[in-house]
C-alpha positions as a Markdown table, in Angstrom:
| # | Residue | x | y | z |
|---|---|---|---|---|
| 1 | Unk | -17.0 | 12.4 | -12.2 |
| 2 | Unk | -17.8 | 10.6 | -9.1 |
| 3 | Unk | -15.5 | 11.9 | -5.9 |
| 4 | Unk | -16.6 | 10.2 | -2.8 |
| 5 | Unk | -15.6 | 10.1 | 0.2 |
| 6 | Unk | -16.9 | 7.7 | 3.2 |
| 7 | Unk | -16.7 | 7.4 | 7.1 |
| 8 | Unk | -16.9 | 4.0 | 7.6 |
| 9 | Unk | -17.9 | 2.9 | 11.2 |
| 10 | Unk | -18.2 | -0.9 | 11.7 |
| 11 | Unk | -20.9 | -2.2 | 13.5 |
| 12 | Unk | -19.1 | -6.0 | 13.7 |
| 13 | Unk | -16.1 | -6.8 | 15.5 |
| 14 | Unk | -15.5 | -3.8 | 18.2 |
| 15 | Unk | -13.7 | -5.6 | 20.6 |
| 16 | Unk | -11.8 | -7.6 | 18.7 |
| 17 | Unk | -10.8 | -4.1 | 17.1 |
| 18 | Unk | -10.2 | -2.7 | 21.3 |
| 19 | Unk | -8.5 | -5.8 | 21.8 |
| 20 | Unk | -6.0 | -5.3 | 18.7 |
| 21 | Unk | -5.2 | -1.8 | 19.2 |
| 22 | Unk | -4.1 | -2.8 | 22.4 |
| 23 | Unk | -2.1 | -5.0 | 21.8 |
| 24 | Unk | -0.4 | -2.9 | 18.9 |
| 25 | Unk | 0.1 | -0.3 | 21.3 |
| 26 | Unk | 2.0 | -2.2 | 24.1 |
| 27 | Unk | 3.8 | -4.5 | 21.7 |
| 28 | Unk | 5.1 | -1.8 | 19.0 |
| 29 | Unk | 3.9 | 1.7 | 19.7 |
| 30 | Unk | 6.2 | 3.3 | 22.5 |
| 31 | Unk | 9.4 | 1.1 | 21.5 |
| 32 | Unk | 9.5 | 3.7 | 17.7 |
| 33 | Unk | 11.4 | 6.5 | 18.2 |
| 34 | Unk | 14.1 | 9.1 | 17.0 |
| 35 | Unk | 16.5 | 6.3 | 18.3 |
| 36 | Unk | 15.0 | 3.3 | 16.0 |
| 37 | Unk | 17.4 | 0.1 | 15.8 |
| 38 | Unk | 16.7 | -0.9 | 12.3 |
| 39 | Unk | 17.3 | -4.9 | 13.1 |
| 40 | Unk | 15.3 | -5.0 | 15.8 |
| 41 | Unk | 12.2 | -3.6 | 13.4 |
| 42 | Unk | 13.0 | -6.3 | 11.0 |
| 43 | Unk | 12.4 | -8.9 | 13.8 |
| 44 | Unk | 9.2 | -7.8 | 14.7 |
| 45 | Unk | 8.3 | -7.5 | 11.6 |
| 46 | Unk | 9.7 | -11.2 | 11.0 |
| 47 | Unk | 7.7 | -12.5 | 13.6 |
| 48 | Unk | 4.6 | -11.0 | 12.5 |
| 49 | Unk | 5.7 | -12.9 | 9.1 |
| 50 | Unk | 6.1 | -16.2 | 10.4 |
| 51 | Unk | 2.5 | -16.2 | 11.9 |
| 52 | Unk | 1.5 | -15.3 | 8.5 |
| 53 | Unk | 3.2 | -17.4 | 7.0 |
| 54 | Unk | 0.5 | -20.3 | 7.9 |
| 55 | Unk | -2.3 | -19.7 | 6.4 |
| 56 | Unk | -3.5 | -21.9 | 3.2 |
| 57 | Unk | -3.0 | -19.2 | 0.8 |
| 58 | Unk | -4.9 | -21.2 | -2.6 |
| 59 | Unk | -2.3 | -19.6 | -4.8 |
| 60 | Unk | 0.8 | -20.6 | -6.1 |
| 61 | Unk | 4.1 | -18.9 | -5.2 |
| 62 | Unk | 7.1 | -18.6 | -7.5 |
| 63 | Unk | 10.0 | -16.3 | -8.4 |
| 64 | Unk | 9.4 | -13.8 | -11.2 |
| 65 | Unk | 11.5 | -14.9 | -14.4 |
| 66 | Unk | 13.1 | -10.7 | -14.2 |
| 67 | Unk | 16.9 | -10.0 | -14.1 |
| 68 | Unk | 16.8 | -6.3 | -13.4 |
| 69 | Unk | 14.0 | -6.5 | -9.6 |
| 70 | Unk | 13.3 | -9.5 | -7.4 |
| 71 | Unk | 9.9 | -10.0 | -7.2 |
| 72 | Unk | 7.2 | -13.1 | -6.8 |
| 73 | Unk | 4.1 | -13.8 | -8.6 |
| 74 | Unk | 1.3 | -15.3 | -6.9 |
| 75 | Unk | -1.2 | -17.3 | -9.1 |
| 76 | Unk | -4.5 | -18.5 | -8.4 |
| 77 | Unk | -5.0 | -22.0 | -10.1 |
| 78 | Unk | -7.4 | -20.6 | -12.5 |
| 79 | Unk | -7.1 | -16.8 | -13.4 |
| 80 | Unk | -6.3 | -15.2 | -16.6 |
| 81 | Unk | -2.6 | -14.4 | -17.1 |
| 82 | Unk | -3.3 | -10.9 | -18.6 |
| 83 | Unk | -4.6 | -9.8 | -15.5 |
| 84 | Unk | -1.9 | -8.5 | -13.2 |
| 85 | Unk | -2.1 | -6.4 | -9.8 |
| 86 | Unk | 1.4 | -4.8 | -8.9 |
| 87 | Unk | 1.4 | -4.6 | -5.2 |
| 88 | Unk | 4.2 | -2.7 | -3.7 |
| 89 | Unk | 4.3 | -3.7 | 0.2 |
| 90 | Unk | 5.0 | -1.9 | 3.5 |
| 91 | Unk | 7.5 | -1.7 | 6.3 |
| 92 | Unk | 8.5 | 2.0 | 6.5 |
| 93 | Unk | 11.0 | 1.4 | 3.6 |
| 94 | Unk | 13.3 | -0.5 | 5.5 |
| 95 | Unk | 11.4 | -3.6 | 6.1 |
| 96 | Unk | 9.5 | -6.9 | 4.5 |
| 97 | Unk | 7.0 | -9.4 | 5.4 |
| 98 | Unk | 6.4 | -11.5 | 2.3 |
| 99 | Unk | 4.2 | -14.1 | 3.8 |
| 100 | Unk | 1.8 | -11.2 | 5.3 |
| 101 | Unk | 1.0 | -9.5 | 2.1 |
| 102 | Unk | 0.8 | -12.5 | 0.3 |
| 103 | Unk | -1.7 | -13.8 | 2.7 |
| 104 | Unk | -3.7 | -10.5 | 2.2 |
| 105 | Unk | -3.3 | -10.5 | -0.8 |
| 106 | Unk | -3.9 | -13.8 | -2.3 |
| 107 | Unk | -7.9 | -13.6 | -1.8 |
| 108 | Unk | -7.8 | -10.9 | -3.9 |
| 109 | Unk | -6.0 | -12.6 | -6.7 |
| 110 | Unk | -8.9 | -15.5 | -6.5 |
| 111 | Unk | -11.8 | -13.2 | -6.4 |
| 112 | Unk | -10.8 | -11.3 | -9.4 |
| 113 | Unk | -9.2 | -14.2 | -11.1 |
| 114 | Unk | -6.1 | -12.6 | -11.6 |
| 115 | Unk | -2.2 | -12.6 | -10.8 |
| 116 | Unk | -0.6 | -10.6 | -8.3 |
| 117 | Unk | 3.1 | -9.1 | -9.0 |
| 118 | Unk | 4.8 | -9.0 | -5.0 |
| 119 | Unk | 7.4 | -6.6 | -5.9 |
| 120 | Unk | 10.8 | -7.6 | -3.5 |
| 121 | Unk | 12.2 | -3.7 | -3.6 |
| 122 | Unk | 15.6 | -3.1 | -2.1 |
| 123 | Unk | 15.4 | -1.4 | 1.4 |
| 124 | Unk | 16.9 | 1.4 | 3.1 |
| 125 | Unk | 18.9 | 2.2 | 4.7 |
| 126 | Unk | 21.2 | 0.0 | 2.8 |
| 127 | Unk | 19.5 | 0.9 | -0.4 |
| 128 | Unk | 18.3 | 4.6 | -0.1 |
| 129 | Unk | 16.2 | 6.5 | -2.8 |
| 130 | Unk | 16.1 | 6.4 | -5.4 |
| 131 | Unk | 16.9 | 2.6 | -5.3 |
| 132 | Unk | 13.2 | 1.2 | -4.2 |
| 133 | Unk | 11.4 | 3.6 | -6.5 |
| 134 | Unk | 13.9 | 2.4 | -9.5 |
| 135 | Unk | 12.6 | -1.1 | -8.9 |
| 136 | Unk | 9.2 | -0.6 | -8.5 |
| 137 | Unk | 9.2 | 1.2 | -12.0 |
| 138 | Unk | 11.1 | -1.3 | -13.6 |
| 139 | Unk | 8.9 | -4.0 | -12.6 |
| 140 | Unk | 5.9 | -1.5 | -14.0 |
| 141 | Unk | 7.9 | -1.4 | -17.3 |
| 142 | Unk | 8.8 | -5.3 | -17.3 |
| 143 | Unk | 4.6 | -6.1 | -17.3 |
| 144 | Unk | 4.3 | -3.7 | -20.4 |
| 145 | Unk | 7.7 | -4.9 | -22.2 |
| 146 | Unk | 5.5 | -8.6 | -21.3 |
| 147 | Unk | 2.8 | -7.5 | -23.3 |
| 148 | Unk | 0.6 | -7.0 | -20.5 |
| 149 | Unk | -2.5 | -4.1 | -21.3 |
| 150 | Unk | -1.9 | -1.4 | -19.1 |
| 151 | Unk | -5.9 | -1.6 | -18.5 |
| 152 | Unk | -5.5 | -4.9 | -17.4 |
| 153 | Unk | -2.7 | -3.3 | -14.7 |
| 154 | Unk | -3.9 | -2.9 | -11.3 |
| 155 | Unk | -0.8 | -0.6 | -9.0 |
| 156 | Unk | -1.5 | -1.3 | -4.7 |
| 157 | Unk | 0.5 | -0.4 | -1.8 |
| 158 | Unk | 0.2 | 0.0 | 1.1 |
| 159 | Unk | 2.2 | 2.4 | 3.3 |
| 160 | Unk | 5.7 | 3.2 | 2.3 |
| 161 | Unk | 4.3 | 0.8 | -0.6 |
| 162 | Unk | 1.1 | 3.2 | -0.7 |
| 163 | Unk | 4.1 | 5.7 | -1.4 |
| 164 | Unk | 5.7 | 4.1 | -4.4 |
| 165 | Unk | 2.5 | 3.3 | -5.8 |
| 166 | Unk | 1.7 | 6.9 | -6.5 |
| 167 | Unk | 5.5 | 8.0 | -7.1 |
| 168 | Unk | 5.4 | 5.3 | -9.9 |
| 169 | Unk | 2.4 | 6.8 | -11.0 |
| 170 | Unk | 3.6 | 10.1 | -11.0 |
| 171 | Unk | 7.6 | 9.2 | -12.9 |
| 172 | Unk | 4.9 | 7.3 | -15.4 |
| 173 | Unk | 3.1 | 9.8 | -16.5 |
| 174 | Unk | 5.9 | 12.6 | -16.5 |
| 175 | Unk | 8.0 | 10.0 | -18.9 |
| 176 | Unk | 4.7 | 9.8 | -21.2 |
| 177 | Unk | 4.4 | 5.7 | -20.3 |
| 178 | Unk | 0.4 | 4.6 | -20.2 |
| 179 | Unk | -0.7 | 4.2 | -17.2 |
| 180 | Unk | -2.8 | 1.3 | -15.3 |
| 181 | Unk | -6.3 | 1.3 | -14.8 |
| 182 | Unk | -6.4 | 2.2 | -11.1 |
| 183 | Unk | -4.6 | 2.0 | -8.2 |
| 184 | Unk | -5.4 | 1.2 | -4.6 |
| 185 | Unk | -3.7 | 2.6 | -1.3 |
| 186 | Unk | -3.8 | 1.4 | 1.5 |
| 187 | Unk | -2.6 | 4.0 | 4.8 |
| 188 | Unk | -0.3 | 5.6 | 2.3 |
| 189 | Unk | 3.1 | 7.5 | 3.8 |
| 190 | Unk | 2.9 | 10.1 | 1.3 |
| 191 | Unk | 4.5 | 13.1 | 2.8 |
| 192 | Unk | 7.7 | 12.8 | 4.3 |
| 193 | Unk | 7.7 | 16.0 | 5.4 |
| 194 | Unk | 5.4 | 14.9 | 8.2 |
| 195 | Unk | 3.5 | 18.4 | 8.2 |
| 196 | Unk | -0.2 | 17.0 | 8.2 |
| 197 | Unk | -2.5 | 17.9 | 11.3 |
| 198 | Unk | -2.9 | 14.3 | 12.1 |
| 199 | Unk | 0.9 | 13.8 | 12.9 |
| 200 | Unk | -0.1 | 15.4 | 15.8 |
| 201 | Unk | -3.9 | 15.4 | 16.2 |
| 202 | Unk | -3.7 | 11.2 | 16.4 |
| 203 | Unk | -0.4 | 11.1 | 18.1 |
| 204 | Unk | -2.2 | 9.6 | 21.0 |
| 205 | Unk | -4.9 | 7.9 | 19.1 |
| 206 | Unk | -2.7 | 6.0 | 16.8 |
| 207 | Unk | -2.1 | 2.5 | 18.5 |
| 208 | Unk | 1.7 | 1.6 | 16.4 |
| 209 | Unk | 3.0 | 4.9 | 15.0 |
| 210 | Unk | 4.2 | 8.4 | 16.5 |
| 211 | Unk | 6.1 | 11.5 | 14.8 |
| 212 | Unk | 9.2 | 10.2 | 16.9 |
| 213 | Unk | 9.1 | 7.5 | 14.6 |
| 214 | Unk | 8.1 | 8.9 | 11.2 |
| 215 | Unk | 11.1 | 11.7 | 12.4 |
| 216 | Unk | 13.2 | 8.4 | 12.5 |
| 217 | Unk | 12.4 | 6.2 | 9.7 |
| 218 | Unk | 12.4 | 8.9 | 6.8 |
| 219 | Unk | 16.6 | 9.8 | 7.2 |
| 220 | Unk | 17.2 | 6.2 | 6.2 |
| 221 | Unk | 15.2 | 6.4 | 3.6 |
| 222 | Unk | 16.1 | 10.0 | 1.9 |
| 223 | Unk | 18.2 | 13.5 | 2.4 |
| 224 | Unk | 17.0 | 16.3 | 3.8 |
| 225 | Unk | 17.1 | 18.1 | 0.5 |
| 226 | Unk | 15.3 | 15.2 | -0.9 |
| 227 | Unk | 11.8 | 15.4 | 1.4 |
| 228 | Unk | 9.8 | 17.7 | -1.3 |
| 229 | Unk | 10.5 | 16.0 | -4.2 |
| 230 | Unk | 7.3 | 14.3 | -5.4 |
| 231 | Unk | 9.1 | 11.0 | -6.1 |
| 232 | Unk | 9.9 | 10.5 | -2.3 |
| 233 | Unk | 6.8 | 12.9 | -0.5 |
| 234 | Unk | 3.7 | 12.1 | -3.8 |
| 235 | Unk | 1.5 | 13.8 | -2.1 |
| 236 | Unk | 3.6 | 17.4 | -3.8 |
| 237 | Unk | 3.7 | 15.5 | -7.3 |
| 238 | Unk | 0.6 | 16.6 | -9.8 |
| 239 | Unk | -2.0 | 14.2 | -9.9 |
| 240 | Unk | -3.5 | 15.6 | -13.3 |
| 241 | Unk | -4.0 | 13.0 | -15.7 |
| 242 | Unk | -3.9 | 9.9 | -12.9 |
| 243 | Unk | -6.0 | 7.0 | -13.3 |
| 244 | Unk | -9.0 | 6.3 | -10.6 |
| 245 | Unk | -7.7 | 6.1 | -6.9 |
| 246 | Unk | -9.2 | 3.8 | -4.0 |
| 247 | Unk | -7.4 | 5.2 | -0.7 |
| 248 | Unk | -8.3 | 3.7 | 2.5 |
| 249 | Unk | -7.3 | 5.0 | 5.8 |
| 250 | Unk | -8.2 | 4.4 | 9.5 |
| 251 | Unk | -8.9 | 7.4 | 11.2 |
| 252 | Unk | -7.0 | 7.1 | 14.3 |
| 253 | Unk | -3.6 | 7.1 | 12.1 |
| 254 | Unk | -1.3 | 10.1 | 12.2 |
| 255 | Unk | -0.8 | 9.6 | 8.8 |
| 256 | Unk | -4.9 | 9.7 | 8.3 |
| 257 | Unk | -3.9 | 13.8 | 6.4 |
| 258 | Unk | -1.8 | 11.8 | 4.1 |
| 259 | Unk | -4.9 | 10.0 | 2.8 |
| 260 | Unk | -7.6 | 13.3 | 3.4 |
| 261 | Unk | -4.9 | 15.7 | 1.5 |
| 262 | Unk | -4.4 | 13.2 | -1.4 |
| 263 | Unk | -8.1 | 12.7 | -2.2 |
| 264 | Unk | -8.4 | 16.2 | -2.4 |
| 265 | Unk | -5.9 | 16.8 | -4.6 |
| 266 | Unk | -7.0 | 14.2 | -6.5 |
| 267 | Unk | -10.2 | 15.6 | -6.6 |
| 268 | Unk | -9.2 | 19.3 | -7.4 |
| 269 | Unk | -7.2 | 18.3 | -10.2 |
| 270 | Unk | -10.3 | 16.0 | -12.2 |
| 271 | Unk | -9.0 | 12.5 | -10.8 |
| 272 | Unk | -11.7 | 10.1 | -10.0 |
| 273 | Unk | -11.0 | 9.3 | -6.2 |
| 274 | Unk | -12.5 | 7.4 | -3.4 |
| 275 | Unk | -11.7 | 7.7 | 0.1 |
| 276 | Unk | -12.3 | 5.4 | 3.2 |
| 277 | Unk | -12.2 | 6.8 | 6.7 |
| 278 | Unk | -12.3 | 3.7 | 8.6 |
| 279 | Unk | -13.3 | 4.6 | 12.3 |
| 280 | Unk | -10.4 | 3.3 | 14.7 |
| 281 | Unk | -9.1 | 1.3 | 12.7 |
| 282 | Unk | -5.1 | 0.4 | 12.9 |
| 283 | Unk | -2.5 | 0.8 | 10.6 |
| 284 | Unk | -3.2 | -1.2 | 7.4 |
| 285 | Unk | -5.8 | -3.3 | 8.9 |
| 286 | Unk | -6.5 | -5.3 | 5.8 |
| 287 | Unk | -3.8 | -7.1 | 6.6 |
| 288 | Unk | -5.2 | -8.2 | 9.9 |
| 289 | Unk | -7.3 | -11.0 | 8.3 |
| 290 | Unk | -9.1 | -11.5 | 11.6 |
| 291 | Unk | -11.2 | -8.1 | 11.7 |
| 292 | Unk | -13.8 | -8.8 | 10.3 |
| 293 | Unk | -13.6 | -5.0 | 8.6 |
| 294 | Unk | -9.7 | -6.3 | 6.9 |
| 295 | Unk | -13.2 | -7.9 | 4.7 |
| 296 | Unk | -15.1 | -5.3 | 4.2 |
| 297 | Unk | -12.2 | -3.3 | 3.3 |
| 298 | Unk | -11.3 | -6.2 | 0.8 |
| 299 | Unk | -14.9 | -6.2 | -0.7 |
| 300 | Unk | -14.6 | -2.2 | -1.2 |
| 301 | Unk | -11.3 | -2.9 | -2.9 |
| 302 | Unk | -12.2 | -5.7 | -5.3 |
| 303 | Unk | -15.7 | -3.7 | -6.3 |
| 304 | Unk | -13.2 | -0.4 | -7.3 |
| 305 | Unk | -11.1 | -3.1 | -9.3 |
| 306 | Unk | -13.6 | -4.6 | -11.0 |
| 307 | Unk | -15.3 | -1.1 | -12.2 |
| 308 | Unk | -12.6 | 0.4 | -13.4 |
| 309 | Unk | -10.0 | -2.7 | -14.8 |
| 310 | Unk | -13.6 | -4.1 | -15.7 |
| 311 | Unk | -12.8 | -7.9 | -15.1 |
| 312 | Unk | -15.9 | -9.4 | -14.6 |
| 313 | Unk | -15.7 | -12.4 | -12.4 |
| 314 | Unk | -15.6 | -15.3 | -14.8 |
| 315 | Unk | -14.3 | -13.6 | -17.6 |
| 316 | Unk | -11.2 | -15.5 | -19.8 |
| 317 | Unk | -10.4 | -13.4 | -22.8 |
């Protein structure tokens, strides 16, 4: 069973890279902390959003026809219905930026002629856990109850979203539901304990995120009492019996052991895992659609999809 992992070290794009990190650092970094103003996040965020929010995405974007999750479907003009990824976005939780992921996300959609599922979770800290996980599962369950294969399910997420991804592939397999044919994480927060060397190893490496903050985000998210339980830290949960994994990681991040100690896992318990050490690379760079490795990274992602979904390009069945 193949296990790879790779140190991926770009030979395009290094200033542009410099340049971003920099910016990142002076316009987000130092301003997260123990004493994080929730709103003020959500602005940032928003702004981020609206830049986003202007590229020509070659999808079509519409309201999922669900009662029990809010969520949006983003449809290529031709793609094959049966084909679905559920991506579960970022934002510590607490936060959304529709019009980033769906920018990031759309070209992935057309290449692999298929739909994407934008899952609109509820947030802390108005929503705690178990409130985002509950969605996210329901809108798993909602594809199956539509008759969708769950080989023809593709779970991504990046983040806190890299976190619900493998919680809802954990509560899936413990409840005996089939599961998807792979899933894709992108910088996952998987351990809200915060215990992993790089917390503090990267602390001044990482250009947006410190402990401070991770110390500040996770008590609007979950209880004290709540941090071990693999549903809101995965990375404790038993990844026997998960499908194939594609994690991808930049290893400047302070969450870079969340990614290292989940492919091992992974790997110790028989899952088929590949991990991406991507060599000072930001915080979910692939959403940064001007680095030219935010491609790469998408090429990486749609090869893994299409060898173990196995949609081949033009396929229609």
């Amino acid at each position: 069973m193949p296990n790879h992992v790779c140190v991926v070290r770009p030979e395009r794009g290094r200033w542009l890279r410099v340049l971003v990190n920099l910016v990142l650092r002076i316009a987000m970094k130092w301003r997260h902390g123990l004493k994080l103003d929730i709103a003020v996040l959500r602005r940032r965020l928003g702004r981020m959003n609206r830049y986003a929010a202007r590229k020509a995405l070659g999808v079509r974007r519409e309201p999922a026809a669900c009662t029990e999750f809010a969520a949006e479907w983003l449809t290529p003009g031709d793609c094959t219905s049966g084909r679905v990824l559920l991506y579960f976005h970022g934002g510590a939780f607490v936060a959304r930026s529709p019009d980033l992921y769906a920018a990031m996300v759309a070209p992935w959609c057309r290449a692999l002629n298929a739909r994407a599922l934008m899952v609109d979770y509820r947030l802390a800290p108005e929503h705690p856990y178990p409130a985002g996980i509950d969605d996210c599962h329901r809108a798993y369950r909602w594809l199956l109850d539509q008759d969708i294969a769950p080989e023809n399910i593709v779970i991504a997420g990046d983040s806190a979203g890299g976190n619900l991804a493998l919680a809802i592939l954990l509560r899936a397999k413990n409840e005996g539901a089939p599961l998807p044919s792979c899933a894709v994480l992108l910088s996952p927060f998987l351990d809200l304990t915060l215990s992993g060397d790089s917390m503090l190893a990267n602390a001044r490496r990482d250009p947006l995120f410190t402990l401070a903050f991770g110390v500040g985000i996770r008590r609007f998210y979950a209880e004290p009492f709540e941090l071990l339980n693999p549903e809101v830290s995965p990375l404790f949960g038993d990844f026997a019996g998960l499908p194939p994994m594609l994690i991808q990681v930049g290893s400047s991040e302070v969450l870079l052991d969340d990614a290292t100690r989940a492919a091992a896992q992974a790997r110790a318990n028989g899952v088929d895992v590949e991990l991406e050490i991507w060599e000072r690379q930001p915080h979910v760079f692939q959403a940064i659609t001007a680095l030219p490795q935010a491609h790469a990274a998408a090429q990486n992602i749609l090869g893994f999809v299409r060898t173990h979904a196995a949609w081949a390009d033009r396929d229609t069945a």
